[in-house]
N, C-alpha and C positions, 0 to 999 in steps of 0.2 A: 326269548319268546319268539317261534315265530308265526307271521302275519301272512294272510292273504295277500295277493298282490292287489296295490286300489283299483278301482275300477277307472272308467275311461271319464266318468260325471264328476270323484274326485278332484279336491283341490291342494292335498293335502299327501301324504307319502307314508303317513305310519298311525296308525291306531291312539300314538299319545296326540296330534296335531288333530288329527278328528274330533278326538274326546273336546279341545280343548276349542275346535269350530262347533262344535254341539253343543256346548255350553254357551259359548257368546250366542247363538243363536235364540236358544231361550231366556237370553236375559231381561230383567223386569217380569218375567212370567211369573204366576204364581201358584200356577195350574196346569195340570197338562192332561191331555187326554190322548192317551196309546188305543191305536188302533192295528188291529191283525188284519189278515184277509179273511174272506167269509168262510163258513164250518173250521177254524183255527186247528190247524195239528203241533203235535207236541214241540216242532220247531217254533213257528209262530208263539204259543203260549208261552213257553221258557224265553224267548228271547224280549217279548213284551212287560216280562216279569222283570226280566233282567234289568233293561231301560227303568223301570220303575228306581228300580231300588238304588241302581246308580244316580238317580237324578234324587231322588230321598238322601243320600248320602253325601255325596259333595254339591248338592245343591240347595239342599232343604224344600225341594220342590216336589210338592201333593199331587202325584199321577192317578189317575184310573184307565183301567184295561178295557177295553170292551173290542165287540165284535160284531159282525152279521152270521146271519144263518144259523146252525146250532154246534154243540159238539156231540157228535155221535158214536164215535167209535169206541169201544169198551175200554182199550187203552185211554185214551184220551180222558175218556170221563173218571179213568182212577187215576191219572196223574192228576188232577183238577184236586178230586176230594181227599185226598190223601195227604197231597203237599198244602190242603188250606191254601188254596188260590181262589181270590177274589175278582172275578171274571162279568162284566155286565154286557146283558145284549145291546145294540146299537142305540137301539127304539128307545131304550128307556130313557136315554140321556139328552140332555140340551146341550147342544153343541156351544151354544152361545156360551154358555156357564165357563168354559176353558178358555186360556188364554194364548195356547197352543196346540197343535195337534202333531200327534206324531202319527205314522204308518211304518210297521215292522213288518219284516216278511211281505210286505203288499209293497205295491208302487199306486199311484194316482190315475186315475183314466185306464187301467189294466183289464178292469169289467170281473175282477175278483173279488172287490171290496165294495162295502156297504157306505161309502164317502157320498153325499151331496155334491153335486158336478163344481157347487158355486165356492166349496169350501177349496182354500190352497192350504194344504199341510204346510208347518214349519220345515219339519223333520219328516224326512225317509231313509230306510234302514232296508236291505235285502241284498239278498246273494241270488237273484232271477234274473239275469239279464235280458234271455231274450221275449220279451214284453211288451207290447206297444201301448208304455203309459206317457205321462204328461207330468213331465217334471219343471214348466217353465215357472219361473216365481217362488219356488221352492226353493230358502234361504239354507237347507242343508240337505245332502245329497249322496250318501254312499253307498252305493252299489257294487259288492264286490263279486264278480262270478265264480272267480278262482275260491272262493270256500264254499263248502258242501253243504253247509249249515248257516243260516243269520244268527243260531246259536256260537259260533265260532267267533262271528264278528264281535257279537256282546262280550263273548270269554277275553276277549283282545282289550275291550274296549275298558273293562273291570281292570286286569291285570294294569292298562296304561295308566288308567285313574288311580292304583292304589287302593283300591278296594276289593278286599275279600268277600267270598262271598258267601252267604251262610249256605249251612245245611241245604237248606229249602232249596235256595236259589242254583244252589250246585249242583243238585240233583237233578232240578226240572232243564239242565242246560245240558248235563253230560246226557240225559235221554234223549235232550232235542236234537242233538249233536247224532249221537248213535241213532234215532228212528230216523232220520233224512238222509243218512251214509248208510242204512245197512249194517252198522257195526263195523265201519268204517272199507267197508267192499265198495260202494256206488261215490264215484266222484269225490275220492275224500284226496285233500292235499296235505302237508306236510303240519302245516297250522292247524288241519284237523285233529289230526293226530296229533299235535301237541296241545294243544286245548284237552281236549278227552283223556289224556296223561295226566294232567294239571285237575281237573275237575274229578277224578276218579277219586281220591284220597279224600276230598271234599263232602263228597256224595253218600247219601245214604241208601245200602245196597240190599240193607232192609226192604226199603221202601219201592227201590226198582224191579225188584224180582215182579212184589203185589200187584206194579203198574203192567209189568209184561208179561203175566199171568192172571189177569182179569178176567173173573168170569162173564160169562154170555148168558143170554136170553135162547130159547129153545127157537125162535125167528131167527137166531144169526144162521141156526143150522140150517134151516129149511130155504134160506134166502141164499144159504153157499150154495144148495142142491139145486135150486132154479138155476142159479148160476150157470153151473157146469152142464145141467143139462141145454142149455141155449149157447154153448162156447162152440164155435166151428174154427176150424184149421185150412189156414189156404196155405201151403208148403209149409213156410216156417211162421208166418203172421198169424195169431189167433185172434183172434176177434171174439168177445162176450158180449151180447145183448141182455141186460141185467133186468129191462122192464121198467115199471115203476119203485122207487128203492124208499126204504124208509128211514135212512139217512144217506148222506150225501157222499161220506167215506167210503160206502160200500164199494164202489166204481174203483179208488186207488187199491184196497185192501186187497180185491179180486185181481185185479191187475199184479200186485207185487206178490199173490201166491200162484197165477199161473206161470210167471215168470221162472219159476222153477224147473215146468215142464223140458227135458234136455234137448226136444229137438226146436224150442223157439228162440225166436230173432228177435218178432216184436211182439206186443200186446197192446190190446187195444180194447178197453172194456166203457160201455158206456152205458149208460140208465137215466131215469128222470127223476127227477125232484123239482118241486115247486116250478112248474111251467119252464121247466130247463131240462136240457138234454146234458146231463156231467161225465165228460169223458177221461178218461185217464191212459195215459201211454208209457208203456214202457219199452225197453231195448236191453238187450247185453252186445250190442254193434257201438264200438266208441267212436265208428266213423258215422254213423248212420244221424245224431243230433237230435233228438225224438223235440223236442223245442221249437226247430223248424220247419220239422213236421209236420206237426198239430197246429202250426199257423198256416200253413202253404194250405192243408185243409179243411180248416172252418174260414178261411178267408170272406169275408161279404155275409159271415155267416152269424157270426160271434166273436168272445174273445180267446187268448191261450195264450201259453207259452211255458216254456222251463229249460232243461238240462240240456248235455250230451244224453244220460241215459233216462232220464224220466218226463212227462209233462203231460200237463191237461189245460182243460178248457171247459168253456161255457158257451151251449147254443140256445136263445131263447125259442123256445115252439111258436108264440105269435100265434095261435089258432090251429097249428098246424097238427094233425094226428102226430102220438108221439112216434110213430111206425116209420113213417111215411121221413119224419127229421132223419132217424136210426138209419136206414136203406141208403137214404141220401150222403152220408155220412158214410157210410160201411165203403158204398162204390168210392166213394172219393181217397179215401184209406187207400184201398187196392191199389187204385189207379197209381196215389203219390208213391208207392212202396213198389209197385211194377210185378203188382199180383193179377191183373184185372184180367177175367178172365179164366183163372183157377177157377176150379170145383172147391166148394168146401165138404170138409168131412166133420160129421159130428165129434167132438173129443169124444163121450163116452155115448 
């Protein structure tokens, strides 16, 4: 089997030694409570599912999933109802009621997750490095960058433990796995690929096709068409000004289909939801680090972070017109990319 390599928060050198620190961690627990980052994509879901079931099985310990924000995206909501995944919003829950708390795919203090400042996770879980969260006090800690997917790390973490994983579970992992690599083109390593080898056979491909052929609402179309008509081109950088969006996905969705476009470098698509400005970045530059990017520019401003080739962020408006945040933002894009001062040209 192989692994990611451990991250630098690591105390531990291989997937069975973690499994077997994440357990002592939760011991005497009797409850846990998984938590994603806020609008949860199919990695976050599957790897949150994952944790459940692992800890159900060699631990006999009663997880629930929950999240902030919603899931929006067509995808996302048929892998939800399809695989019978048991998903709660934030709000609904008492925190008090668990006796632990996990965060997968999130980190603590990152400004992506729906956590009470005053709550210290047990357990964190994510492949994001570059993030400026707050891991002090946090009795378990693995952050591996080197994998493409936090579904990777779950796949690791299963295989260490001796547990298979069903139907369901294998599915909602080889998708998390494939939607956060591309199909294993964007940042996948060796353990990706062998994860997604492993999980394939598992998986029901029944059921994957339906996830990634979901149908839309007649607003996806009309919402892709604002899009591109608001999409300018400064050399290679595109830029999308999405508007007000009526889920939060829309911002990554439009970003990883302009990406296509052959004469682009980067992308850079942002919109509002809920008194935020949601930006998403992308690149096909493996030097370029789109992670510290998107930090170097919303710095003082918000939160962000991700890849070599993807990341986003969150700017809160504070009062501010949502225009007037966008502009501010657009120039400072340029500026950090060394466009400032191009002309844009409308895509179409």
């Amino acid at each position: 089997m192989n692994e990611c390599e451990v991250g630098l928060h690591s105390t531990f050198t291989n997937s069975a030694e973690a499994v077997e620190a994440l357990f002592e961690s939760l011991r005497g627990a009797s409850n846990c409570l998984i938590i994603t980052h806020d609008d949860p994509d199919p990695d976050a879901i599957a790897s949150a599912l994952a944790l459940a079931y692992l800890l159900e099985q060699r631990q006999g310990l009663k997880a629930a999933v929950a999240h902030g924000g919603i899931i929006g995206r067509a995808e996302n909501k048929a892998m939800v109802r399809l695989l019978s995944m048991e998903l709660f919003p934030l709000y609904e829950l008492d925190l008090e009621q668990f006796d632990a708390v996990a965060l997968v795919d999130a980190q603590a203090g990152a400004g992506n997750v729906s956590l009470p400042s005053e709550v210290t996770p047990t357990v964190i879980i994510d492949h994001h490095s570059d993030v400026r969260s707050d891991l002090e006090g946090v009795p378990f800690v693995d952050i591996r960058a080197a994998c493409g997917a936090t579904s990777t790390i779950m796949t690791s973490y299963l295989r260490a433990a001796g547990v298979t994983p069903d139907r369901r579970i294998a599915t909602a992992l080889f998708y998390g796995i494939k939607a956060d690599t591309l199909g294993l083109a964007r940042a996948a390593g060796e353990a990706d690929v062998d994860a997604y080898l492993y999980l394939l056979p598992l998986s029901d491909t029944r059921i994957l096709a339906q996830i990634e052929h979901a149908q839309v609402p007649l607003d996806y179309f009309r919402a892709f068409e604002r899009a591109l008509e608001r999409t300018f081109i400064y050399d290679d950088v595109v830029i999308c000004s999405l508007g007000s969006m009526d889920w939060p996905d829309l911002a990554a969705e439009m970003a990883d289909f302009l990406l296509r476009w052959e004469g682009a470098r980067w992308i850079i698509c942002m919109g509002t939801y809920a008194d935020e400005v949601v930006i998403s970045l992308r690149t096909n530059d493996i030097d370029g680090y789109a992670g510290l990017v998107v930090q170097a520019v919303i710095e003082g401003l918000g939160t962000g972070g991700g890849h070599t080739l993807m990341a986003g962020g969150r700017v809160p408006l504070d009062g501010q017109p949502p225009e007037d945040v966008v502009r501010k933002l657009q120039r400072r894009f340029l500026r950090q990319l060394d466009r400032e001062g191009v002309e844009g040209a409308k895509l179409i």
